[in-house]
KEZA-769848 format. One line per 4 residues: number of its first residue (from 0); their letters; for each residue x, y, z of C-alpha. Coordinates in steps of 0.05 Angstrom, whole numbers, plus 5000, padded with zeros to 4 digits. Layout:
NUM> a> X,Y,Z  ...
% end
This chain:
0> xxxx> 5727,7982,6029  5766,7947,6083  5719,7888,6082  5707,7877,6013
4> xxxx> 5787,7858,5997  5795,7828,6068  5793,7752,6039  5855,7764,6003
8> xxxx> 5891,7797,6068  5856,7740,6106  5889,7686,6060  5958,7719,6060
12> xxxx> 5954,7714,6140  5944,7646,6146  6015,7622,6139  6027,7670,6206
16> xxxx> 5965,7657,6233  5979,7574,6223  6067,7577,6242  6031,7624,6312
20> xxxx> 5985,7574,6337  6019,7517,6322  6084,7543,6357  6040,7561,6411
24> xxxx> 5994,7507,6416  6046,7450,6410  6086,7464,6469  6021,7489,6506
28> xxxx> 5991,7417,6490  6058,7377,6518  6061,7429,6583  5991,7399,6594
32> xxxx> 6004,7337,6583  6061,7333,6636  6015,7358,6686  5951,7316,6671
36> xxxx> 6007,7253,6684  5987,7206,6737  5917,7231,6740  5939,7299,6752
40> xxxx> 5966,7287,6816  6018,7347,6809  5960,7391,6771  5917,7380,6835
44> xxxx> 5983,7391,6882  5989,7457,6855  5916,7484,6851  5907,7472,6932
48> xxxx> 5977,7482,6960  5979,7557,6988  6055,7562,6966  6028,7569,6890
52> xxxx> 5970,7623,6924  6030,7655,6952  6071,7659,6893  6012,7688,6859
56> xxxx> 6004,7745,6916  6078,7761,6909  6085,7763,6833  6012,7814,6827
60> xxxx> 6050,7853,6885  6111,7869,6852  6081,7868,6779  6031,7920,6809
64> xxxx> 6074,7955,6848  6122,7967,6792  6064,7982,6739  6034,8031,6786
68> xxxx> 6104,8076,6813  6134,8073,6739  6065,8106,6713  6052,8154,6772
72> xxxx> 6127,8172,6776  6121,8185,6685  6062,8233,6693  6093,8290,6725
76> xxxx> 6152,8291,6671  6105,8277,6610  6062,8340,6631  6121,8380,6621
80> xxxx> 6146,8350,6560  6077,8342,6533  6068,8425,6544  6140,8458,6535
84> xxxx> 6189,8452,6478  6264,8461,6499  6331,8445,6467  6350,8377,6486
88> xxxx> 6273,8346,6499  6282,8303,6435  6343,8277,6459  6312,8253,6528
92> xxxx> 6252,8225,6493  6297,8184,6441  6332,8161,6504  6271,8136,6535
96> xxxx> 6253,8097,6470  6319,8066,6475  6295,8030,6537  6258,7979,6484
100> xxxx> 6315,7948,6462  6367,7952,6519  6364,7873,6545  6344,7859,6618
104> xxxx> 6408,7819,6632  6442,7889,6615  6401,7926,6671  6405,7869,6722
108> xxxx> 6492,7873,6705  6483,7953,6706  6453,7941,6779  6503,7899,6808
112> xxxx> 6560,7938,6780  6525,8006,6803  6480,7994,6863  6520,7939,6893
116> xxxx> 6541,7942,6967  6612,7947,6936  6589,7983,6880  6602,8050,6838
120> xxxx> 6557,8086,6878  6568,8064,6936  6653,8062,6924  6632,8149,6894
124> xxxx> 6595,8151,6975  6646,8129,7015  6701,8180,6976  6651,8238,6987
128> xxxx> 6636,8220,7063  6704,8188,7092  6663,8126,7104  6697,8056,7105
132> xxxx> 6629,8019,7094  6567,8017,7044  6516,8066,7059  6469,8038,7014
136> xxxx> 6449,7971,7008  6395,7963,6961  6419,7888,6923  6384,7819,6937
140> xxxx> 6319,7845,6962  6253,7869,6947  6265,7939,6940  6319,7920,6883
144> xxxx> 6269,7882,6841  6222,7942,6839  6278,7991,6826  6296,7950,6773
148> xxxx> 6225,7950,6741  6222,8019,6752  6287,8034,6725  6264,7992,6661
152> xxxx> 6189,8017,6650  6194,8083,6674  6221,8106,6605  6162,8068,6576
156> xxxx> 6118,8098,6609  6144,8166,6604  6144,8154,6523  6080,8128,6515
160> xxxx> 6041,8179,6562  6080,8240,6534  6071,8217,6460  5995,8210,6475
164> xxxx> 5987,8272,6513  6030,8318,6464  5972,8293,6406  5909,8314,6448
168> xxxx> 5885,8388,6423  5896,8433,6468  5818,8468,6446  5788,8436,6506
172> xxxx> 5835,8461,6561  5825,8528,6538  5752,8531,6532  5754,8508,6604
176> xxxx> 5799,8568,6624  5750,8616,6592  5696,8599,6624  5728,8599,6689
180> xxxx> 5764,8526,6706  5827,8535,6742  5882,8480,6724  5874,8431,6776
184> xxxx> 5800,8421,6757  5811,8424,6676  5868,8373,6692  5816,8322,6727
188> xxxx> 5751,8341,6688  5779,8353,6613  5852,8330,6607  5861,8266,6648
192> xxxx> 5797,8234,6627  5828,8238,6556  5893,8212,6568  5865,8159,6608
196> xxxx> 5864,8114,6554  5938,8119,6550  5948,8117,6614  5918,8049,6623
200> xxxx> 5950,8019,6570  6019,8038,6595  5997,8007,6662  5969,7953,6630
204> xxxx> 6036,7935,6581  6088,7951,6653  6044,7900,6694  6052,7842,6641
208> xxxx> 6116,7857,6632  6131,7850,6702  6091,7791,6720  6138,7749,6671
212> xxxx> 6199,7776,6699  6250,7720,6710  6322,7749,6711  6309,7819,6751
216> xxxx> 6277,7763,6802  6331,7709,6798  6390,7755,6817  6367,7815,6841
220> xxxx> 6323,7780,6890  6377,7733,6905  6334,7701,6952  6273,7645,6942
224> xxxx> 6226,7678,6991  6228,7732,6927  6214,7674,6883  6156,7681,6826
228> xxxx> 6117,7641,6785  6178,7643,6718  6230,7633,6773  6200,7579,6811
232> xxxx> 6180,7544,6748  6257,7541,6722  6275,7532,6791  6236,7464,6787
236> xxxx> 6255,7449,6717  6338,7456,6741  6338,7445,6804  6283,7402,6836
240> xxxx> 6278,7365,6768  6211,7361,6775  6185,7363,6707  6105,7345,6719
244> xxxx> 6101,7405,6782  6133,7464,6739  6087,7434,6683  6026,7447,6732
248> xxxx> 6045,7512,6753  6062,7536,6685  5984,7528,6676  5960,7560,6738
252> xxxx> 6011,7620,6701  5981,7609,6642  5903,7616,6675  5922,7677,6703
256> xxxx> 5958,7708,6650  5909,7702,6604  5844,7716,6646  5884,7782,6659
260> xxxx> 5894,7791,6583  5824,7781,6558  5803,7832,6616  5849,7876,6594
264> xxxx> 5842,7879,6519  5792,7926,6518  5836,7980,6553  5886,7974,6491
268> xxxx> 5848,7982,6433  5880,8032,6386  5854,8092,6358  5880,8143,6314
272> xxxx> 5913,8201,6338  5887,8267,6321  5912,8312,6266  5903,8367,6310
276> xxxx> 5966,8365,6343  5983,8405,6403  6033,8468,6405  6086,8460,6447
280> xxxx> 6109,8528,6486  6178,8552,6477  6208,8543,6549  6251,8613,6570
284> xxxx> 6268,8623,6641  6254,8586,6702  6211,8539,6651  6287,8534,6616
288> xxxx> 6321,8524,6681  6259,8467,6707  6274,8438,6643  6343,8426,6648
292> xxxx> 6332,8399,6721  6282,8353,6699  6327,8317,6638  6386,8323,6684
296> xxxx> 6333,8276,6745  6312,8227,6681  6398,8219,6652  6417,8215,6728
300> xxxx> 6370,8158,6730  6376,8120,6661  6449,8129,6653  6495,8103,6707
304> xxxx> 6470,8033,6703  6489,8024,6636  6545,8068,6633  6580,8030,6687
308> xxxx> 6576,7964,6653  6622,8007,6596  6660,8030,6652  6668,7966,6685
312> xxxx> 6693,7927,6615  6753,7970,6614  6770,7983,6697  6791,7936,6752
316> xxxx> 6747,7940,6821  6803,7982,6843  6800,8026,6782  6862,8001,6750
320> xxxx> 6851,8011,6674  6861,7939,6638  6848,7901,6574  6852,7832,6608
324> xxxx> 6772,7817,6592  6772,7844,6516  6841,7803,6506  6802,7736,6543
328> xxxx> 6753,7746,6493  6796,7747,6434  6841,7704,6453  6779,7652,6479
332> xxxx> 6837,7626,6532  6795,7630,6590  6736,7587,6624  6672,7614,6606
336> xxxx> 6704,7661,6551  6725,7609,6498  6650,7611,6485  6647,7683,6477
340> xxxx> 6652,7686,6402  6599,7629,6389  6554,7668,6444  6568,7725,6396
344> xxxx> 6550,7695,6331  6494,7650,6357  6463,7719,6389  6457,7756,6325
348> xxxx> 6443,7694,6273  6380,7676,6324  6356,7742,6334  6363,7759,6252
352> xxxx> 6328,7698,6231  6268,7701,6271  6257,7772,6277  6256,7775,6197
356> xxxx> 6206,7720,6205  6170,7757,6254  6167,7820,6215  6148,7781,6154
360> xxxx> 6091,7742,6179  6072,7804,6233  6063,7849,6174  6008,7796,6145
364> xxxx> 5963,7786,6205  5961,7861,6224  5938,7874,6149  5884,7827,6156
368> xxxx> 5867,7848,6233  5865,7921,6198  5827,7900,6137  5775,7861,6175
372> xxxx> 5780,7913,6240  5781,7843,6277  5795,7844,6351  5806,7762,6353
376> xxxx> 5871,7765,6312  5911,7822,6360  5872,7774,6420  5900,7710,6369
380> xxxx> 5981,7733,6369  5974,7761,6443  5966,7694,6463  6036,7677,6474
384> xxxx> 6045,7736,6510  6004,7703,6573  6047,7643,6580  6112,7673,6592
388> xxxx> 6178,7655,6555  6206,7600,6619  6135,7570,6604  6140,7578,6530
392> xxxx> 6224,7545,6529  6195,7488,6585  6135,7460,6532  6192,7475,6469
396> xxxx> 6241,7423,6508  6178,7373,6523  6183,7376,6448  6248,7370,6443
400> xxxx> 6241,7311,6488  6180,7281,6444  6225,7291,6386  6287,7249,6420
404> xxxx> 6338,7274,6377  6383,7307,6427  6437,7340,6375  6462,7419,6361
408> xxxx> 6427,7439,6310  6362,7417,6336  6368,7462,6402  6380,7523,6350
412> xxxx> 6325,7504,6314  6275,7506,6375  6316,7566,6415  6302,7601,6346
416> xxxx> 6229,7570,6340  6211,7599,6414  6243,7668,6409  6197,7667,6340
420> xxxx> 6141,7650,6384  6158,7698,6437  6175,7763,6393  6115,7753,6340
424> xxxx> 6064,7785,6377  6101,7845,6397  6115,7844,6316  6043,7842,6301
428> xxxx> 6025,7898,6353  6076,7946,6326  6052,7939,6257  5982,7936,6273
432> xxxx> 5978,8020,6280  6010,8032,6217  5965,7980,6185  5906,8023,6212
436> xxxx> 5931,8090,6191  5925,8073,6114  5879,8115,6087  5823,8077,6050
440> xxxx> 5824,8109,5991  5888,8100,5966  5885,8034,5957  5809,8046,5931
444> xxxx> 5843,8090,5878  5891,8034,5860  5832,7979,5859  5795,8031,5814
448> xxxx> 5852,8037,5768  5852,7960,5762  5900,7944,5798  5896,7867,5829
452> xxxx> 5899,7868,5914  5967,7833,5908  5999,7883,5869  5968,7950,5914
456> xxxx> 5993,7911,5979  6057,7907,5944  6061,7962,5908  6014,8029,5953
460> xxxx> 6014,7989,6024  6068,7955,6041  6115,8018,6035  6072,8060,6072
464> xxxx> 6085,8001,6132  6160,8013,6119  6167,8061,6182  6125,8013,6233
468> xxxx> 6162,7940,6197  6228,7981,6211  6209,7990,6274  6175,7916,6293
472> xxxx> 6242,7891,6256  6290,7932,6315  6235,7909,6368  6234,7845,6353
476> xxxx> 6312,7827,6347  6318,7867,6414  6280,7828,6448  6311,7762,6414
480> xxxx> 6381,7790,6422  6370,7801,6500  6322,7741,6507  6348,7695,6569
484> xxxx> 6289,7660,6604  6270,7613,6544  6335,7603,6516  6361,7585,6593
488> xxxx> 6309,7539,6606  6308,7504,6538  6380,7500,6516  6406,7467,6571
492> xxxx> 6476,7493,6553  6477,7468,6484  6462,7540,6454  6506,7597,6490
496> xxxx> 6482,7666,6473  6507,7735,6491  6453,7744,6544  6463,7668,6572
500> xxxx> 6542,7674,6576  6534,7752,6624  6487,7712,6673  6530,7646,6674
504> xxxx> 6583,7700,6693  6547,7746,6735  6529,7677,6777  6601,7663,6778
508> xxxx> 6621,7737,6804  6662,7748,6736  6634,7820,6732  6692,7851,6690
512> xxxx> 6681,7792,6638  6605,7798,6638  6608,7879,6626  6654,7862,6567
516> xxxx> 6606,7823,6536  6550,7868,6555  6584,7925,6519  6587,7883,6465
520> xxxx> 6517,7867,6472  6499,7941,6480  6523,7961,6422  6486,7910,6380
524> xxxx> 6428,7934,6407  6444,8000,6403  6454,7988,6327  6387,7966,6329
528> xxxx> 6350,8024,6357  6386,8070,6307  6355,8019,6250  6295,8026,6278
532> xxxx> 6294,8103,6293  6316,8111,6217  6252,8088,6196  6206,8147,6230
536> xxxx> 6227,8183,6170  6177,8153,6126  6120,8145,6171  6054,8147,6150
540> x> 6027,8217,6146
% end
């Protein structure tokens, strides 16, 4: 049944299908052309110089690194949470799903206010111990950029493994205790191999995420021997203003990237989750009291970043209590802060109009990826995933350039045109699930009944996808509303957004100004997440 209607899901995905690879193939077309310029001289420069084979080693470290402590560190807590039901576990895991939409530059602020060598933590240290000097001193070095990917994909990981593992049936486990398995060998022989699956894909979604990180690296690392492919390509763009060599190296990236994607895309295929679900065991006593230990390790990590941007918005270094940002801001009287309510405004408006387009067109291609059960369309939108959104804003502002019309409303139409391009695969693979889960004989029923395709996609499907749209809709405007490495590298100051305004004033060591804005930021997103957690209520059952 889901191939004999798939034409009509087919033709309503071809607007999505057409806006995706021509907003991804233009720009990819231009990047190329600007490094296939004088004979490929800076293509050629880049392919044999052992700086770009360095890069490479250093961005699969950390990516890798990252992928593999966020996951391994996860396991141990989703076990518990996957086995034991306790008051407060919802409440950790609908923290953990917040880490979706809280933007990077929040985290990389969060870090510098709380880890930095003059710090929260630090400034909390020195109280406790008498000292007159830092005792930690974590900032602008390697260790910072993986505790910052940590910090960011650990709740991902957590989330994903524990959802998975709290669906398998339990039946297997115990028919391995009965006949005699203790739990170390029904772990390795029945459990793990099924949550492998899972596992990998977590791994899988952490590394990519990682290998494209830009601002983490920029300030964290605060130093170009931590320098990867996304920052040395801006770094060329901004600095070096060498247009043809971060052109080449965006397509070394771009090889990469995707020859890891296509490896990887069989290790992500969905599948649907049983309806045997597993019961969860009422913790009582020292399960209760590891419980509470546990959710007090995972706040003690999550929180204090992002509670002392709040913090920082309303104290002085000293921890003299002031309005003196939040009055800058309304006031606009101030440098950097008389941009603060177009950075505002720009922020949402951007991230509204193309994560409604995202959602709109998203919803289309994962009906006909469902329809057809094609693996080329999820492969199709995952494309712009491999480039990486410096290399995605660098080929949108060779457009720009092609186009020669250097005015306002033409940077907001391509800053909007690549977040599109950057958000509508994550879209696509949000709704994709949902898409799957329809049973098919409801809309068999409405087909029998008489009813044309148009009308039983309206009508049956389309609010059964209300949950997982919900959902791609808070994703999606997330990831626009905290989006920096495109928008940086295209707008070239003509387009100030929320995120772009906290890094011009991290750079400029206006911290108390930043975590004003990045409370206002927060709570945008956090508006978000609530949208998008309202929505579970009429998943697909």
């Amino acid at each position: 049944m889901r191939r004999k209607f798939s034409g009509y899901y087919t033709l309503k995905a071809l607007p999505g299908i057409a806006v995706l690879t021509v907003l991804f193939l233009i720009p990819l077309f231009l990047t190329f052309s600007y490094a296939f310029r004088d004979d490929g001289k800076a293509l050629i420069e880049v392919f044999t110089d052992p700086y770009t084979y360095r890069l490479l080693a250093f961005t699969l470290e950390g990516a890798l690194l990252s992928a593999l402590i966020s996951v391994v560190a996860a396991l141990p807590f989703a076990a518990f949470f996957s086995r034991y039901a306790f008051p407060g576990r919802r409440a950790v895991l609908t923290l953990s799903g917040l880490s979706f939409t809280i933007p990077t530059i929040l985290v990389v602020l969060g870090f510098v206010i709380w880890y930095g060598n003059n710090g929260l933590l630090n400034t909390l240290l020195m109280n406790i111990t008498g000292k007159d000097y830092s005792l930690l001193r974590i900032l602008y070095s390697f260790k910072a950029i993986i505790l910052a990917h940590v910090y960011l994909n650990f709740p991902i990981a957590f989330l994903l493994i524990t959802n998975a593992w709290s669906q398998l049936p339990d039946t297997p486990e115990k028919a391995a205790y009965t006949l005699g398995a203790d739990r170390k060998r029904t772990f390795f022989s029945v459990t793990f191999p099924r949550l492998l699956p899972a596992i990998l894909s977590a791994f899988i979604l952490i590394f990519l995420f990682c290998f494209s990180s830009f601002s983490i690296i920029l300030v964290l690392g605060g130093n170009p021997a931590y320098s990867t492919f996304e920052t040395e390509i801006y770094r060329r763009v901004h600095i070096n203003v060498d247009r043809e060599g971060a052109a080449a190296l965006s397509i070394f990236a771009f090889f990469i990237t995707g020859i890891m994607l296509i490896l990887t895309s069989p290790a992500r295929k969905e599948s649907k989750a049983s309806r045997q679900q597993r019961v969860l065991i009422r913790a009582r006593g020292r399960y209760l009291a590891a419980a509470i230990l546990i959710m007090l390790l995972i706040l003690l990590f999550i929180l204090p970043p992002i509670l002392s941007v709040i913090y920082r918005a309303f104290f002085t270094k000293n921890g003299d209590f002031t309005l003196r940002a939040w009055r800058d801001i309304a006031e606009g009287s101030t440098g950097l802060m008389s941009t603060a309510t177009n950075g505002i405004v720009n922020s949402f408006m951007i991230a509204l109009v193309s994560s409604l387009l995202a959602v709109f067109l998203g919803a289309r291609i994962a009906m006909a990826a469902a329809k057809r059960n094609s693996w080329f369309l999820p492969v199709l939108s995952s494309l712009p995933m491999a480039t990486g959104s410096v290399t995605l804003g660098l080929g949108f502002s060779f457009l720009a350039a092609v186009i020669g019309q250097d005015s306002l409303l033409l940077s907001y139409i391509l800053v909007s045109l690549a977040h599109l391009t950057i958000i509508l695969p994550f879209a696509v693979r949000t709704i994709i699930p949902g898409a799957k889960a329809i049973p098919d004989s409801l809309p068999a029923a409405a087909y029998t009944l008489g009813v044309s395709s148009g009308k039983t996609m309206r009508k049956v499907e389309y609010p059964l996808l209300s949950s997982y749209r919900r959902k791609a809709f808070a994703f999606a405007f997330a990831l626009s509303l905290g989006e920096v490495n495109a928008t940086l590298t295209l707008s070239d100051g003509h387009v100030s957004t929320l995120p772009i305004l906290i890094y011009r004033m991290i750079s400029s060591y206006n911290y108390q100004g930043a975590a004003a804005l990045g409370t206002l930021l927060l709570a945008e997103a956090l508006l978000v997440f609530a949208i998008g957690e309202g929505g579970k209520k009429h998943a697909i059952s």
